[in-house]
Gaussian input, Z-matrix of N, CA and C with variables (Angstrom, degrees):
# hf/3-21g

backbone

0 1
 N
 C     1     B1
 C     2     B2     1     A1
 N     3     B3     2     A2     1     D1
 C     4     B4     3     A3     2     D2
 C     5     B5     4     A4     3     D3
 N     6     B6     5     A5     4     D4
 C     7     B7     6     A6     5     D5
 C     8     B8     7     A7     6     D6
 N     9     B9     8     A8     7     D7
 C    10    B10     9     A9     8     D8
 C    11    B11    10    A10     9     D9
 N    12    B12    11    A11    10    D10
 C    13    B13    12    A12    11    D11
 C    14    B14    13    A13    12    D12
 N    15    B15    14    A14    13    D13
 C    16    B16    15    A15    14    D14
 C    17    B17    16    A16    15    D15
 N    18    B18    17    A17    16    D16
 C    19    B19    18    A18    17    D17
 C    20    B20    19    A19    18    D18
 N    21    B21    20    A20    19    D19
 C    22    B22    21    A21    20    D20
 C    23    B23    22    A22    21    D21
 N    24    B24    23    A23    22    D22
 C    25    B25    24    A24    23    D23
 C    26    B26    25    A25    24    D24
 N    27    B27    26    A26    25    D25
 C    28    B28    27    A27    26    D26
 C    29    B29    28    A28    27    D27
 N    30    B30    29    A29    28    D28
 C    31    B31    30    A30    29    D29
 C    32    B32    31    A31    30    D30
 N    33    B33    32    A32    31    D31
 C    34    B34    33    A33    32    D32
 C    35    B35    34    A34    33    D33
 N    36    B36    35    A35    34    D34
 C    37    B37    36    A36    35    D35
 C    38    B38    37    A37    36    D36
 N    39    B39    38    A38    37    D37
 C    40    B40    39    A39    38    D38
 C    41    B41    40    A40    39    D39
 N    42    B42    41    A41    40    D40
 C    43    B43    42    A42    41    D41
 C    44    B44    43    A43    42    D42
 N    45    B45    44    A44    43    D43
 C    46    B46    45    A45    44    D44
 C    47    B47    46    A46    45    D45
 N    48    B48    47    A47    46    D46
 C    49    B49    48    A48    47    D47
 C    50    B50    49    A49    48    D48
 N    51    B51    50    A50    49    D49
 C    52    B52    51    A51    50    D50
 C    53    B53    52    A52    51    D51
 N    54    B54    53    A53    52    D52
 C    55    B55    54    A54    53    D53
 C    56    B56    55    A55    54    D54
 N    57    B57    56    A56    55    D55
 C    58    B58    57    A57    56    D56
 C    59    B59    58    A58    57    D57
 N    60    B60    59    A59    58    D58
 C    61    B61    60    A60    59    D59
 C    62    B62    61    A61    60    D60
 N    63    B63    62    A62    61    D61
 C    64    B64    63    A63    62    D62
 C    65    B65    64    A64    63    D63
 N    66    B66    65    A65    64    D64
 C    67    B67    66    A66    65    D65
 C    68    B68    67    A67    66    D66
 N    69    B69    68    A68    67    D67
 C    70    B70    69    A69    68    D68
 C    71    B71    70    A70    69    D69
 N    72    B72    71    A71    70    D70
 C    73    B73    72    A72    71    D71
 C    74    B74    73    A73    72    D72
 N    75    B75    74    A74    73    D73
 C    76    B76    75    A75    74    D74
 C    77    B77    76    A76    75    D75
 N    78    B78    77    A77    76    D76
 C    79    B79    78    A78    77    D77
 C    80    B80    79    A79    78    D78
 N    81    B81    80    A80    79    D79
 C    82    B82    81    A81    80    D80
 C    83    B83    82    A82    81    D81
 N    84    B84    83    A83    82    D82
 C    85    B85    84    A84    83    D83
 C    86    B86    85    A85    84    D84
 N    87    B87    86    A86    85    D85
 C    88    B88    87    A87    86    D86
 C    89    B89    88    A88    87    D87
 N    90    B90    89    A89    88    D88
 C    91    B91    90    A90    89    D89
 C    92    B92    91    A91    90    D90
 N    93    B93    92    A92    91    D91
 C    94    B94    93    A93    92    D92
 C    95    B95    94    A94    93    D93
 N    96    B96    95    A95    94    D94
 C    97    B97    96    A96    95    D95
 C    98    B98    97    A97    96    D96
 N    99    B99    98    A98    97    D97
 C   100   B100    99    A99    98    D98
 C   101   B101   100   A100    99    D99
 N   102   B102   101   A101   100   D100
 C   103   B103   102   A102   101   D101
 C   104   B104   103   A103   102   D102
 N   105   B105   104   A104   103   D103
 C   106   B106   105   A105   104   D104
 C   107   B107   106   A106   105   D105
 N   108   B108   107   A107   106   D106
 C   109   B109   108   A108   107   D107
 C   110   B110   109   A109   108   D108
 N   111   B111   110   A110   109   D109
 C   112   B112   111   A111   110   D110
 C   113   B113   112   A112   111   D111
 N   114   B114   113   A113   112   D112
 C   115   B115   114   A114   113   D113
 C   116   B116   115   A115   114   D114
 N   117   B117   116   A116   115   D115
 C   118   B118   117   A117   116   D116
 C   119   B119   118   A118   117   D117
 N   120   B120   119   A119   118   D118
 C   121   B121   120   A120   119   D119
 C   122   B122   121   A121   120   D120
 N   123   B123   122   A122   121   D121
 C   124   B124   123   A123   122   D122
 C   125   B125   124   A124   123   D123
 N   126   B126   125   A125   124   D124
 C   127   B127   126   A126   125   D125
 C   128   B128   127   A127   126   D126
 N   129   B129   128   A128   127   D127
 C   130   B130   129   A129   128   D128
 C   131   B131   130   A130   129   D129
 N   132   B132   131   A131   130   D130
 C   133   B133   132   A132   131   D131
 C   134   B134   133   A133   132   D132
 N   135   B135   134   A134   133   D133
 C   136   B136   135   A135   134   D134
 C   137   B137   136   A136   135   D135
 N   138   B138   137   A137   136   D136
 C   139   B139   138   A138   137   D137
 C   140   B140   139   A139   138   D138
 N   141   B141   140   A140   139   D139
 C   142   B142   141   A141   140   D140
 C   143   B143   142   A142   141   D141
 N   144   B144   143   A143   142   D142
 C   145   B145   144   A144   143   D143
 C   146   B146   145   A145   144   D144
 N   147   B147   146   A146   145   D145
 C   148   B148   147   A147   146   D146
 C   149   B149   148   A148   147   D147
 N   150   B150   149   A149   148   D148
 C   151   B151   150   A150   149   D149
 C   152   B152   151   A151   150   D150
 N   153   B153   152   A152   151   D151
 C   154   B154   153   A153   152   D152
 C   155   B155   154   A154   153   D153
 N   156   B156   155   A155   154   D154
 C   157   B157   156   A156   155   D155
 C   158   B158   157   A157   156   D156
 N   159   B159   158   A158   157   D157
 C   160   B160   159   A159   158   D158
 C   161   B161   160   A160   159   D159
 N   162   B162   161   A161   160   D160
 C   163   B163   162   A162   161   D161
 C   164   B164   163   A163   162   D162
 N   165   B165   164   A164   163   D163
 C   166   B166   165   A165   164   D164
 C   167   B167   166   A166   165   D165
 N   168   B168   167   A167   166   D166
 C   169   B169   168   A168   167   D167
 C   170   B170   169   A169   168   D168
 N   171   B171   170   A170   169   D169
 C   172   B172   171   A171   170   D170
 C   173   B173   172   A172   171   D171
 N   174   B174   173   A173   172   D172
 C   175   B175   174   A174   173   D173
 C   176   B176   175   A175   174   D174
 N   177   B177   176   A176   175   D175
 C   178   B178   177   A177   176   D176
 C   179   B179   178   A178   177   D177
 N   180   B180   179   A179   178   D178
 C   181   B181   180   A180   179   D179
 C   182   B182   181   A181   180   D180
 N   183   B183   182   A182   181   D181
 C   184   B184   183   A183   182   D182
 C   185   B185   184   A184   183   D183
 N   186   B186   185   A185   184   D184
 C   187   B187   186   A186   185   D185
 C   188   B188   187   A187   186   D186
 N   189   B189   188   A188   187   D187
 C   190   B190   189   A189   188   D188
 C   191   B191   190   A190   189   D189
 N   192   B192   191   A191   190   D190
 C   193   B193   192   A192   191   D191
 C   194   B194   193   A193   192   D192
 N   195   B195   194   A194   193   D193
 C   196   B196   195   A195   194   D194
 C   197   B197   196   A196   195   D195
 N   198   B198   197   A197   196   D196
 C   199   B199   198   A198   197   D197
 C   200   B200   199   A199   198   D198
 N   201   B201   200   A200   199   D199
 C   202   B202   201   A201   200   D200
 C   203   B203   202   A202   201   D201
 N   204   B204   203   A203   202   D202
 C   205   B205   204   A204   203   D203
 C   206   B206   205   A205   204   D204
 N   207   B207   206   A206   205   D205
 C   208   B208   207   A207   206   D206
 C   209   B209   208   A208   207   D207
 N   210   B210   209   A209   208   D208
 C   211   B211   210   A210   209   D209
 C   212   B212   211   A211   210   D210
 N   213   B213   212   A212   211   D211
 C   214   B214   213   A213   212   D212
 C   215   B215   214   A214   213   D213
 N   216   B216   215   A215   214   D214
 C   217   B217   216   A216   215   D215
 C   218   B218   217   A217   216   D216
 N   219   B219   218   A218   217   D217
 C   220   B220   219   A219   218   D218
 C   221   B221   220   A220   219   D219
 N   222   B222   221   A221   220   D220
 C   223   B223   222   A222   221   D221
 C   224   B224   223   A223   222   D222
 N   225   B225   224   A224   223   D223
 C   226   B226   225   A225   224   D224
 C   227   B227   226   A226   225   D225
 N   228   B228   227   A227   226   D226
 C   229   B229   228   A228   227   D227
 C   230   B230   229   A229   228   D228
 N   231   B231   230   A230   229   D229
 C   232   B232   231   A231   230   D230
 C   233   B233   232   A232   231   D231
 N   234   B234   233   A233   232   D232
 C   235   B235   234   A234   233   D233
 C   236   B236   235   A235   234   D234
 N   237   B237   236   A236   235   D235
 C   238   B238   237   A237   236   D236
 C   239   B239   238   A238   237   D237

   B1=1.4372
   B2=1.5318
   B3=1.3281
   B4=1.6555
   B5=1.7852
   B6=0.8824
   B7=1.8466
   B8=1.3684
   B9=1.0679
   B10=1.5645
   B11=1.6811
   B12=1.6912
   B13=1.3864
   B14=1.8681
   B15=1.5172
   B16=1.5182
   B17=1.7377
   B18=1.5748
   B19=1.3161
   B20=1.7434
   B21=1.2521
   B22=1.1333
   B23=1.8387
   B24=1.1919
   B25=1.4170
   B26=1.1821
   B27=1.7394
   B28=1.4416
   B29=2.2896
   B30=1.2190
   B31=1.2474
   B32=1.5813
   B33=1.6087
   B34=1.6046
   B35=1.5055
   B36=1.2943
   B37=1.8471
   B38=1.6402
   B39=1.5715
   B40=1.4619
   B41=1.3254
   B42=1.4214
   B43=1.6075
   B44=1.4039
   B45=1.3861
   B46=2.0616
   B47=1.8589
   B48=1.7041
   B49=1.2755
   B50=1.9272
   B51=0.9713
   B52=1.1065
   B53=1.6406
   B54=1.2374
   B55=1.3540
   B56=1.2246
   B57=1.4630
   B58=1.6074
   B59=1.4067
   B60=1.3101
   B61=1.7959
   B62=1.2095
   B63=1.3554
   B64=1.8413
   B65=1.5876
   B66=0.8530
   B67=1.6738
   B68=1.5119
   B69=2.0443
   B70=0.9470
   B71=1.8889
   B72=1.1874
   B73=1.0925
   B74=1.6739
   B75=1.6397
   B76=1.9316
   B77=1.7924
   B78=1.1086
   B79=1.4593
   B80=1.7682
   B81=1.3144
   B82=1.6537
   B83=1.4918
   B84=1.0050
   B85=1.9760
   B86=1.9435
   B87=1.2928
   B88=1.5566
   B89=1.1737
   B90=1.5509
   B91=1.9400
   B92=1.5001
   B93=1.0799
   B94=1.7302
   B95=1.6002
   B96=1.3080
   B97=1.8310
   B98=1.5269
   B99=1.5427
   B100=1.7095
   B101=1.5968
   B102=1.2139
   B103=1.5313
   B104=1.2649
   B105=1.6626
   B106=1.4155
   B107=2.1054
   B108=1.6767
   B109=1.7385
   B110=1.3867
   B111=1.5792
   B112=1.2931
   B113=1.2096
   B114=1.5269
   B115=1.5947
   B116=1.5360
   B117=1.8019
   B118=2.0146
   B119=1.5373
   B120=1.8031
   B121=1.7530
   B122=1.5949
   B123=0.6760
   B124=1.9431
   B125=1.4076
   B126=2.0393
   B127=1.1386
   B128=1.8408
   B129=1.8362
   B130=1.5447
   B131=1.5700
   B132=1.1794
   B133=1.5927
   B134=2.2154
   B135=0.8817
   B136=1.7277
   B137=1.5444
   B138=1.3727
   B139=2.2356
   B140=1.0732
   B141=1.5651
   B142=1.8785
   B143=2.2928
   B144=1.2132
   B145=1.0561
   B146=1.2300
   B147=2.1689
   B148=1.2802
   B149=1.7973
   B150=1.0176
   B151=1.4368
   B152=1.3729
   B153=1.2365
   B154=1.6479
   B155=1.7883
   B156=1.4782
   B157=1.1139
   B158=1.5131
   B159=1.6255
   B160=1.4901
   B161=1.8489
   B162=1.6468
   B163=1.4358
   B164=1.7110
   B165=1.2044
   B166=1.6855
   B167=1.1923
   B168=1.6323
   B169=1.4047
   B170=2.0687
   B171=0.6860
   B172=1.2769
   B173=1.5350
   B174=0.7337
   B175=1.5402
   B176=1.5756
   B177=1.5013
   B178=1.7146
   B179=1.1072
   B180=1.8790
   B181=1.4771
   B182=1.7321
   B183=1.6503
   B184=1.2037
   B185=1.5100
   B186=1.4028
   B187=1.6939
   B188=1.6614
   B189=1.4020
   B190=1.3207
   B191=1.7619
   B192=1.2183
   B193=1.5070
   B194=1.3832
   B195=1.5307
   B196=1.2178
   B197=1.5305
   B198=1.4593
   B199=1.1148
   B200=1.2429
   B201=1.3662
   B202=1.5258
   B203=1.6580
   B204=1.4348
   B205=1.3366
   B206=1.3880
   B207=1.1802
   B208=1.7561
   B209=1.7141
   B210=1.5962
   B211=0.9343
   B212=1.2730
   B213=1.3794
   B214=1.4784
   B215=1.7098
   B216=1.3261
   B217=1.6764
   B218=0.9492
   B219=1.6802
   B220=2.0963
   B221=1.4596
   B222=1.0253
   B223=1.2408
   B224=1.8350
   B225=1.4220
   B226=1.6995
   B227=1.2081
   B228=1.3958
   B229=1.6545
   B230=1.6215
   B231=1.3986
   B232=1.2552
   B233=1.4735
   B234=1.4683
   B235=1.7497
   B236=1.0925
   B237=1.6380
   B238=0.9085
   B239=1.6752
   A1=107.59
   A2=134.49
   A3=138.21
   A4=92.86
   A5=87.03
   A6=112.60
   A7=116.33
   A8=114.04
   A9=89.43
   A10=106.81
   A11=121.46
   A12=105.38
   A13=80.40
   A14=96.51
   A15=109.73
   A16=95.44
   A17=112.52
   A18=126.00
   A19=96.66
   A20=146.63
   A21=146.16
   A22=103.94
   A23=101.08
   A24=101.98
   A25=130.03
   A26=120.45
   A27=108.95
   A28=100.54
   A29=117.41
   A30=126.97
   A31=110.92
   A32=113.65
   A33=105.82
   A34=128.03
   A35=99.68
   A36=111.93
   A37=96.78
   A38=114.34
   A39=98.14
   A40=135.17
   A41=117.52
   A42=102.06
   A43=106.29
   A44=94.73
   A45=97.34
   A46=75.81
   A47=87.22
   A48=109.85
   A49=110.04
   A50=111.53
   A51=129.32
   A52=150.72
   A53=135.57
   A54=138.35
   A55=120.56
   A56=130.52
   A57=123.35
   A58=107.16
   A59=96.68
   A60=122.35
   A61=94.61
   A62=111.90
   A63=120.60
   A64=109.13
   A65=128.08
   A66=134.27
   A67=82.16
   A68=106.36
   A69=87.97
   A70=122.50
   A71=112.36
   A72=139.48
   A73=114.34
   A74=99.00
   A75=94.09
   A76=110.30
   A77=101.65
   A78=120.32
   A79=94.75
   A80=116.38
   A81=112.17
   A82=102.50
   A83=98.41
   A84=117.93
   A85=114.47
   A86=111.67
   A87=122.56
   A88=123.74
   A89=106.53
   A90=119.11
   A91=92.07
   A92=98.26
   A93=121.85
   A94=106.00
   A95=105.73
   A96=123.38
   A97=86.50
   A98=109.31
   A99=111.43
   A100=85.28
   A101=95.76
   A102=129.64
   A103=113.10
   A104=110.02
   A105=130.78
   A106=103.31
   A107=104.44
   A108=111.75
   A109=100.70
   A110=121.87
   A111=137.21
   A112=96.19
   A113=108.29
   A114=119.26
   A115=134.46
   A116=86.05
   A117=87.76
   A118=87.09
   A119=103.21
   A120=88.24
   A121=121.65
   A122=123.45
   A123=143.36
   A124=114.50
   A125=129.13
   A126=90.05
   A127=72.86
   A128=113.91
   A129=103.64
   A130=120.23
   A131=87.72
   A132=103.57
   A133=101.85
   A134=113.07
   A135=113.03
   A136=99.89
   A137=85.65
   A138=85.97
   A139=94.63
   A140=84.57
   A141=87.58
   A142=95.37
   A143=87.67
   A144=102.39
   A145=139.72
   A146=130.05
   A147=124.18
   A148=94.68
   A149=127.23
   A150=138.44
   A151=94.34
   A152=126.87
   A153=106.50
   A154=92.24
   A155=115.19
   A156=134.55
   A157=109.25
   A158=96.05
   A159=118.93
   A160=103.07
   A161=93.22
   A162=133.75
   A163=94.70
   A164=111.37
   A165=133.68
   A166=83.76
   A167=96.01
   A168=120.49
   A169=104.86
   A170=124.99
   A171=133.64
   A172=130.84
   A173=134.64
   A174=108.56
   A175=129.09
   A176=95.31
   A177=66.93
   A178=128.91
   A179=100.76
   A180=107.04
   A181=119.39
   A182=111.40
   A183=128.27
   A184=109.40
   A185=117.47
   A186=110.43
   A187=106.48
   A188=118.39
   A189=101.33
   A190=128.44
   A191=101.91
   A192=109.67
   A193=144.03
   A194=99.16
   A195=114.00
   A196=144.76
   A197=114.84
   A198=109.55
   A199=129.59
   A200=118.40
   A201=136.63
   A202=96.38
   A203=115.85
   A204=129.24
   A205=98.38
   A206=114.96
   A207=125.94
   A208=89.45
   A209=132.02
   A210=110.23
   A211=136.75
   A212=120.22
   A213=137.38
   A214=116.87
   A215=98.74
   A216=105.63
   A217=119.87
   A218=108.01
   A219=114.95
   A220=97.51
   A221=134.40
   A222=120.60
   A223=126.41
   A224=90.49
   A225=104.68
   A226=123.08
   A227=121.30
   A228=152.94
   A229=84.31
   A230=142.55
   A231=134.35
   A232=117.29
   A233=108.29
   A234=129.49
   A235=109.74
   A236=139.04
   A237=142.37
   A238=138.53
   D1=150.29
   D2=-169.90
   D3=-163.34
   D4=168.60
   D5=157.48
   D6=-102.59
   D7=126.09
   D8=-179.37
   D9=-119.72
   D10=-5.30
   D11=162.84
   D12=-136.40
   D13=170.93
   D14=-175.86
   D15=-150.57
   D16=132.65
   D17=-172.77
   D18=-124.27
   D19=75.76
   D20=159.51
   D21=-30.21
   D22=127.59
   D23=164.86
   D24=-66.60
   D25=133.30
   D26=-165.48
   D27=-65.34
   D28=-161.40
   D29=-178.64
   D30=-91.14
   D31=136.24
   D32=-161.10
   D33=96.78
   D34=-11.07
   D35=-169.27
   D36=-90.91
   D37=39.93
   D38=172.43
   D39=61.03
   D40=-149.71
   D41=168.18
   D42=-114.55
   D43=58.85
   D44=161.00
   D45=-112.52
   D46=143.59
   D47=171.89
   D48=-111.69
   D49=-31.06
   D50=145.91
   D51=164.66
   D52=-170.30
   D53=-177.71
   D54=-92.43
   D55=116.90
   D56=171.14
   D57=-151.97
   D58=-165.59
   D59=-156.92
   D60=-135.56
   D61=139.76
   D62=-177.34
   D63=-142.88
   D64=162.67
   D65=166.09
   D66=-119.17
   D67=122.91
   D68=158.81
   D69=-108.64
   D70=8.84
   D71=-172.54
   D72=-154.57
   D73=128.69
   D74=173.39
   D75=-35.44
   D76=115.54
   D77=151.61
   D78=102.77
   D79=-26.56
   D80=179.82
   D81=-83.01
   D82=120.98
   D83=170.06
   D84=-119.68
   D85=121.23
   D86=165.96
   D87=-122.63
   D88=119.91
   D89=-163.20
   D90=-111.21
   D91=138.08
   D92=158.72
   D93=96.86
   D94=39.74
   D95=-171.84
   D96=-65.52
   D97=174.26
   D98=167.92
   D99=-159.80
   D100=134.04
   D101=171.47
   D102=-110.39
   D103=97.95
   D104=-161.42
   D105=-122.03
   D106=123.84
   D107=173.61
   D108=-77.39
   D109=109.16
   D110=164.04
   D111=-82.88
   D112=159.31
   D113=149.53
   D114=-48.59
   D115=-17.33
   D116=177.57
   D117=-122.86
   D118=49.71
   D119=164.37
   D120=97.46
   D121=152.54
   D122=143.89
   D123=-3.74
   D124=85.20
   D125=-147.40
   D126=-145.41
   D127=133.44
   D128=178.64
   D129=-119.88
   D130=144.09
   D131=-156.63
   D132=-98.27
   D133=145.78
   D134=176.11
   D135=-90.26
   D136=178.59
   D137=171.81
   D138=-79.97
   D139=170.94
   D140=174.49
   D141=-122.46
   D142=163.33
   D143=178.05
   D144=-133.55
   D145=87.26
   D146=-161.13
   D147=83.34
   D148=15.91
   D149=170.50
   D150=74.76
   D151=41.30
   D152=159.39
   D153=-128.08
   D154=-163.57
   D155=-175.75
   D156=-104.45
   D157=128.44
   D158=178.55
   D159=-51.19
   D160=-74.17
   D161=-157.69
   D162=-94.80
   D163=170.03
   D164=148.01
   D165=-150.07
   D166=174.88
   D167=-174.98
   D168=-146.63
   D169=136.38
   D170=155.02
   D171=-41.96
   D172=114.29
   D173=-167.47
   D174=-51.47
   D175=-45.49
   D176=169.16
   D177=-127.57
   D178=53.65
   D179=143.50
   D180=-91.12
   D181=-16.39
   D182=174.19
   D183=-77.81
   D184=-19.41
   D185=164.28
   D186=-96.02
   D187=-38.18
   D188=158.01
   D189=-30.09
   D190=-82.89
   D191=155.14
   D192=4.96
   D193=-76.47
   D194=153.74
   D195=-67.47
   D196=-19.09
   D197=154.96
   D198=-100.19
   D199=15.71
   D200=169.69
   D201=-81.43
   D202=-56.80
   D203=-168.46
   D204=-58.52
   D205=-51.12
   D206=-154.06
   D207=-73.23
   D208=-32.78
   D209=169.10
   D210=-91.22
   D211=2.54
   D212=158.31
   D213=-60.71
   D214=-43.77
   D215=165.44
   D216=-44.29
   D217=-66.60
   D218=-177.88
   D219=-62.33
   D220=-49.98
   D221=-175.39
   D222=-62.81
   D223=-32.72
   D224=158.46
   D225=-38.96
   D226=-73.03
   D227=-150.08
   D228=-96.93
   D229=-69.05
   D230=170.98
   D231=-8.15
   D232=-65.19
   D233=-173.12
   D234=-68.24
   D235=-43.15
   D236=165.50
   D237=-23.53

């Protein structure tokens, strides 16, 4: 599993922390992820589509996820 693009949220975007793209498996790729600070934490949501859901996630491939993502951020804004 990786990130393979990372969109830090600009300032004001609430509690989306931010937007990315992951492989979460050889050959499976999901664009337009959102890495959102819940009250129970670090938590990523898929697009949705026609108001339902693109993606689900498992839980802990959705905490996987997120702390892959969450560390692409610090490392983002770090380099900067």
């Amino acid at each position: 599993m990786k990130i393979i693009k990372i969109r830090p949220a600009p300032a004001g975007s609430g509690n989306i922390v931010a937007r990315f793209d992951a492989e979460i498996a050889e050959g499976v790729k999901a664009y337009g992820l959102k890495l959102v600070q819940s009250e129970r934490g670090l938590r990523v949501f898929g697009p949705s589509i026609s108001g339902g859901s693109a993606i689900t996630f498992a839980p802990a491939i959705a905490d996987a996820l997120a702390q892959l993502a969450n560390g692409e951020v610090a490392h983002h804004v770090s380099s900067q």
